[in-house]
ROKOL-52097 format. One record per residue (C-alpha): residue in three letters; y negated, x negated, z. Coordinates in steps of 0.25 Angstrom, whole numbers, plus 5000, padded with zeros to 4 digits. Example, Ala and Ser with C-alpha at 12.3 -4.5 7.8 and 13.67 -1.06 7.14 Angstrom:
BEGIN
Ala501849515031
Ser500449455029
This chain:
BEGIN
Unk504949224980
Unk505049374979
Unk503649394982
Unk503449294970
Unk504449374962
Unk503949514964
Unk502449474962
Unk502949424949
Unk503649564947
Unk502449644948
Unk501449524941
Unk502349544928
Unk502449714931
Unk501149734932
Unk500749644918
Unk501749694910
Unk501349844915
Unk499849814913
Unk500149764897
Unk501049874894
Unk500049964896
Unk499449944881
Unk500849964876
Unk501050094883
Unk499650164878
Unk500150104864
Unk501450194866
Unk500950304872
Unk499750344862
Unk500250294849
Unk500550444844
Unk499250464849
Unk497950504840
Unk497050434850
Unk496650274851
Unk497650194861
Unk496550124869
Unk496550034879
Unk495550104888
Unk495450244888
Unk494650364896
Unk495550424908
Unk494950564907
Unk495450564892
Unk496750494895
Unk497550514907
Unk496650604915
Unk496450704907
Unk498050704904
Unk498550694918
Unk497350754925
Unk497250664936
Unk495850684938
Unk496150834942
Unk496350854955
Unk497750934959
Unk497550974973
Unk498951074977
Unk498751154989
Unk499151125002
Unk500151255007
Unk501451255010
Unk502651214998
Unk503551124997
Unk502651024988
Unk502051005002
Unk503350985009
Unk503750874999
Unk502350825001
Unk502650815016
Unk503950755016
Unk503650665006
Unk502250625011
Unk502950605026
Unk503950515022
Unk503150435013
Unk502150405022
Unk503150375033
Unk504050285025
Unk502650225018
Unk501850185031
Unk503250135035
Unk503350045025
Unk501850005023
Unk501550075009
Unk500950205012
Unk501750295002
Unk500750324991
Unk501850294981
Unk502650424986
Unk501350504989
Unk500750514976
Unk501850544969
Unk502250654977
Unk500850714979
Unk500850724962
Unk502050774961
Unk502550864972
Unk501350894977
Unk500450914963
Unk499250834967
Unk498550754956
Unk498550604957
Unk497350564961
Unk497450664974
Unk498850604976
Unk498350464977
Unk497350504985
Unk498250604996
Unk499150494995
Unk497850415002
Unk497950505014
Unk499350495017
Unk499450355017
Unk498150335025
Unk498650455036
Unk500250375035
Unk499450245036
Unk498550285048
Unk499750355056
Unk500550205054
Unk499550135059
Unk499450195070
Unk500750195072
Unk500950045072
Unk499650025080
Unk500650075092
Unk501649975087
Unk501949825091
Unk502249725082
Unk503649705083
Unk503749545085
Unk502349485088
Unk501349535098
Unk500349555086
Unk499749685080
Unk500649765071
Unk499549775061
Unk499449645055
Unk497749645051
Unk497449495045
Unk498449555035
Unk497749705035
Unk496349635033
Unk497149535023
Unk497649635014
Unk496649775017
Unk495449735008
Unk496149694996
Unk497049804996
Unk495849894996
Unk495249814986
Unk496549824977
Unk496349974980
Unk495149974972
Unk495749894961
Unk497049994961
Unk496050124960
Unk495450054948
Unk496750014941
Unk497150164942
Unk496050194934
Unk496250094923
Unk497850074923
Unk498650204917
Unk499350274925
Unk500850244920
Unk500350084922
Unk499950114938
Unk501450174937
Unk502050044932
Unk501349974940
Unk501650044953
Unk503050034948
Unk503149904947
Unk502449864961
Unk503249964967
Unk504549904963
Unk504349774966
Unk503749794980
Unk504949894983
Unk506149794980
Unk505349664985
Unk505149754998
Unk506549814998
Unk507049664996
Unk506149605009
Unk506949735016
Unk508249695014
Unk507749545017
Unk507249595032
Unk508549675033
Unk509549565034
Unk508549475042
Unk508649615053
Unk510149605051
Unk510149475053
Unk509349505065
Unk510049615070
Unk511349535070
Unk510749405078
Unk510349505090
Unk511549565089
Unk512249425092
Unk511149395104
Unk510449275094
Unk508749295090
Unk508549305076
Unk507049285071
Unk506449305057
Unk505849175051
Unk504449225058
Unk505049215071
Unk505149375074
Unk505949475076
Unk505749575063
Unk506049695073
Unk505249805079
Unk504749825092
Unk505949895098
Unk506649755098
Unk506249635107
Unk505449535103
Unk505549385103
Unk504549395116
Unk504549505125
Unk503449585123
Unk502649665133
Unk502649815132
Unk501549885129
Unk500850015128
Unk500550075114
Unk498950055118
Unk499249905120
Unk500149885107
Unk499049985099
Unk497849875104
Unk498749755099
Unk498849815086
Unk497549855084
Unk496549725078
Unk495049805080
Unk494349685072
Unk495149685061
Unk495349825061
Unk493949835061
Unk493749745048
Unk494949825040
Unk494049945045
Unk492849885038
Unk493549855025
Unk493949995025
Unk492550035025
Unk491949945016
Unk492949995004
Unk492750135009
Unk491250125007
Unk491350054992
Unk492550154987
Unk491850264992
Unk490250214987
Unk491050164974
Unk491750304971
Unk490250364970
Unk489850264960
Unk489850284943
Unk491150214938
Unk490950074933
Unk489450064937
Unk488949934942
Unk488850004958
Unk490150034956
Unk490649904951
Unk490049844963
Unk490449924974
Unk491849894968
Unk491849744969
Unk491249744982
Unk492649784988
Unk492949654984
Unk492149574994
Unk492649665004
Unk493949655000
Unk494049494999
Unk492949455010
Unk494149525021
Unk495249485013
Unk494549335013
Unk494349345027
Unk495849365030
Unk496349275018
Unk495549155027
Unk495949195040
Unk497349195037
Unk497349075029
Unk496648985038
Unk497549015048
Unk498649005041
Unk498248875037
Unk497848835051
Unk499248885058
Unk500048795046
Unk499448675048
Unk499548685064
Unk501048705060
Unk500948835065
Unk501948935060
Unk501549065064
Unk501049155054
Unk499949215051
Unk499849375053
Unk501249435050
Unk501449385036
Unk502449275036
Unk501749185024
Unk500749095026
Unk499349145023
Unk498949025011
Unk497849075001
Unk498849124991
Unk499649215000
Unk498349245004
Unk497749284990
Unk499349344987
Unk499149434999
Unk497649484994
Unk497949504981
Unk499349614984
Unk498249684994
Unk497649694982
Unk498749754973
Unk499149834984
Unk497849894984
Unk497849914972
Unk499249984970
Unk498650074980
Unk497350104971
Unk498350134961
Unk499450214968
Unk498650294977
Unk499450224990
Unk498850135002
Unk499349994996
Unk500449975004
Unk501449944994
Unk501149814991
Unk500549775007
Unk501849835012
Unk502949735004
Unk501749625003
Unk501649625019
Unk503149625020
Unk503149495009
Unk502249405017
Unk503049425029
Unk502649525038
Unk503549605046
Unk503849745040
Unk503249825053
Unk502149745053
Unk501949755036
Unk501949915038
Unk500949925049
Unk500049805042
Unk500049885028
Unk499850035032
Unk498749985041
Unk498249935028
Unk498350055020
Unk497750135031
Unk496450075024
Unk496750055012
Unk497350215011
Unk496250275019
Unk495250225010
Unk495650284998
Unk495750405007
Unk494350415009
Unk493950384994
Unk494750504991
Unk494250585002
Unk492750574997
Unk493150604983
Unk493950724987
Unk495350674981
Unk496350744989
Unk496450894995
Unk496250865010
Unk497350965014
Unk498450905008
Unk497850755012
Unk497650785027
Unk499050855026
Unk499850755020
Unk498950635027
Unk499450705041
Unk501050685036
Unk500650555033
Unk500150515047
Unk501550575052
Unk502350495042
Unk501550375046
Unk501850385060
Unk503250435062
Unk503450335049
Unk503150215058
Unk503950275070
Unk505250325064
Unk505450185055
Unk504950105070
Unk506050175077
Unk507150135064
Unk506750005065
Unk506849995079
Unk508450065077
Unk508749975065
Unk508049855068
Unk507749835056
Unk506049825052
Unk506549805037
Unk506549955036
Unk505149955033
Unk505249865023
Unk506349975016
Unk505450075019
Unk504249995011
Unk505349974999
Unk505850104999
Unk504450174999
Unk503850074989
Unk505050114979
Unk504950244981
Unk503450244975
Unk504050174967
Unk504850264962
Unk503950404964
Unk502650334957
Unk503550284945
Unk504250444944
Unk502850484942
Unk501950384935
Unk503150374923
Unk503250534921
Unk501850524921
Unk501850394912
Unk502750484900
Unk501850604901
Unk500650514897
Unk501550424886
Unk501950564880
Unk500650624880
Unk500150494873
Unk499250484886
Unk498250354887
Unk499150234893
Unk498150134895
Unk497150074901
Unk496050154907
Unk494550134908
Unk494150124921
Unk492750164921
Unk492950294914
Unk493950344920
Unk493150324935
């Protein structure tokens, strides 16, 4: 019912966002000498105004813009891997407004650090076990489930940016933002009193399972089966899955090669209309491939009258969870196309929804935004978007956040016994994107509106 209830949220926010934005072009240009269209030229709209096409590259030296960038950078990342969603929300704004970078390069170092914090958590939770079943930490049918259509919805979110106007994408971000946050803060709370509840039944000598028959607890507790001890080489080797590695790997490559030959191409030209819609079949024929596996087995286990589920998501895999599942990747790639960030705010809460178990969730989604995010590291790389110095830096403060991130919130949860504080963590990051994005999309929004500024919709081909 919540999920019903906050998919119903964002259908109505997002519509009513979309109309209004007619309304608002009306309001803001109707002092002005010039035409309210409906499609209108970027470069003599909002770039010229703004000038986010102008590169702003500060210096890398010593200040204290670079010690804010630091600290801020460093808790980011740590809190964002923590909780799955990378940070991009906290990183953007802080690169345009403490630091002075333009937009675009913000978007773009933003990239880096959430691929360096990504990179540094994997490989972190490669050395880790799962903390109740004798099963990689890494779920990959759901990384090969929801990989290729959050890239896709990449695509979809770098185009959108184009067209949408940018007080719209804030509205937007807004509203996703929100809505994710509470419903994750609510799910929290719900896996707080289920630990209570938990702590309480060991402390009167009686076992207390979840509805799945586990133990939501980390490894620092016993399990319900003894487990042998093992070396970090011999837990590293269970969590690594080489074949399906290899396929994410392959994905990975194939988007590289059509962003990469695409971004080379004339705008709007037929080879570039084609190398477009050919991620789709890349997208869907793995997506596909997952989407049958999962159902057939499914099915298969449910008429055997076989209870156990399928990955780490406590919902049965039937064609509509299946299609619900592919099209969030989607959005969430598409958020990421739009905010600059890896993705991870909608795969975080949506991992957590369907039932998997939080430390499972944030090693599962910051393996996927380790591709997704390292992509768009590339592009920008080859098209010379950010200053090298200052990426390589702040990428390097990503990778310890990333890593002492994973350590330090392990070590909590082993003292509190509570794994819900990655789920507060995830709330608390996604608000405070929330909050920071909206700050600096609405003072940008009045600017515009008082300058009498183009409000609406953009053409997409002309402003490539």
């Amino acid at each position: 019912m919540a999920s019903k209830a906050l998919l119903v949220y964002m259908l109505v926010g997002f519509s009513l966002a979309v109309v209004s934005v007619h309304f608002v072009d009306n309001y803001a240009r109707r002092d002005s000498t010039k035409p309210s269209l409906l499609l209108f030229s970027r470069t003599s709209g909002l770039e010229q105004n703004n000038g986010s096409d102008d590169k702003v590259w500060p210096e890398l030296k010593f200040s204290w813009k670079v010690v804010c960038a630091t600290v801020i950078g460093f808790l980011g990342s740590a809190c964002g891997t923590v909780g799955g969603v990378g940070g991009g929300g906290i990183f953007v704004p802080m690169l345009v407004l403490i630091v002075g970078f333009d937009t675009k390069s913000a978007a773009a170092i933003s990239k880096c650090m959430i691929m360096g914090a990504s990179a540094s958590s994997v490989w972190y939770n490669l050395r880790v076990p799962h903390p109740c079943r004798e099963v990689p930490i890494i779920d990959y049918d759901l990384a090969l489930l929801f990989q290729p259509m959050l890239m896709l919805g990449i695509t979809i979110g770098v185009a959108l940016s184009v067209v949408f106007p940018y007080w719209l994408i804030t509205i937007l971000i807004i509203i996703l933002f929100m809505g994710t946050s509470t419903r994750s803060f609510v799910k929290a709370s719900e896996m707080w009193k289920e630990e209570s509840m938990l702590k309480n039944a060991m402390e009167d000598k009686r076992t207390f399972v979840n509805s799945r028959g586990e133990l939501l607890i980390d490894t620092e507790y016993d399990p319900l089966v003894p487990r042998q001890e093992k070396t970090p080489m011999q837990i590293m080797k269970d969590n690594l899955n080489i074949k399906r590695l290899l396929v994410l790997l392959l994905v990975w490559v194939c988007f590289l090669l059509l962003q990469v030959t695409k971004n080379y191409t004339a705008a709007c030209t037929t080879i570039y209309w084609v190398l477009t819609l050919a991620e789709v079949p890349v997208a869907l024929a793995v997506f596909g491939y997952e989407f049958v596996k999962l159902y057939r087995e499914s099915k298969k286990r449910r008429m055997e009258g076989n209870q156990e589920l399928i990955c780490e998501a406590a919902i049965q895999w039937t064609a509509t969870n299946l299609v619900f599942c592919g099209l969030c990747g989607i959005l969430g790639g598409s958020v990421g196309g739009l905010l600059g960030s890896g993705g991870g705010f909608i795969l975080g809460p949506l991992l957590l929804e369907i039932g998997v178990i939080p430390q499972v969730a944030s090693a599962t989604a910051t393996f996927v935004m380790m591709f997704s995010s390292s992509l768009s590291v590339v592009e920008f790389y080859l098209h010379k978007r950010f200053p090298i110095p200052y990426a390589v830096y702040l990428m390097c403060v990503s990778v310890l956040a990333g890593f002492w991130g994973q350590y330090f919130i392990r070590k909590l949860i082993a003292i509190l016994k509570r794994a819900s504080i990655i789920v507060f963590v995830l709330a608390g990051v996604i608000f405070a994107s929330a909050l920071t994005m909206g700050v600096v999309g609405i003072e940008r929004s009045i600017k515009m509106i008082h300058n009498h500024e183009f409000m609406g919709f953009l053409d997409f081909c002309s402003n490539q």
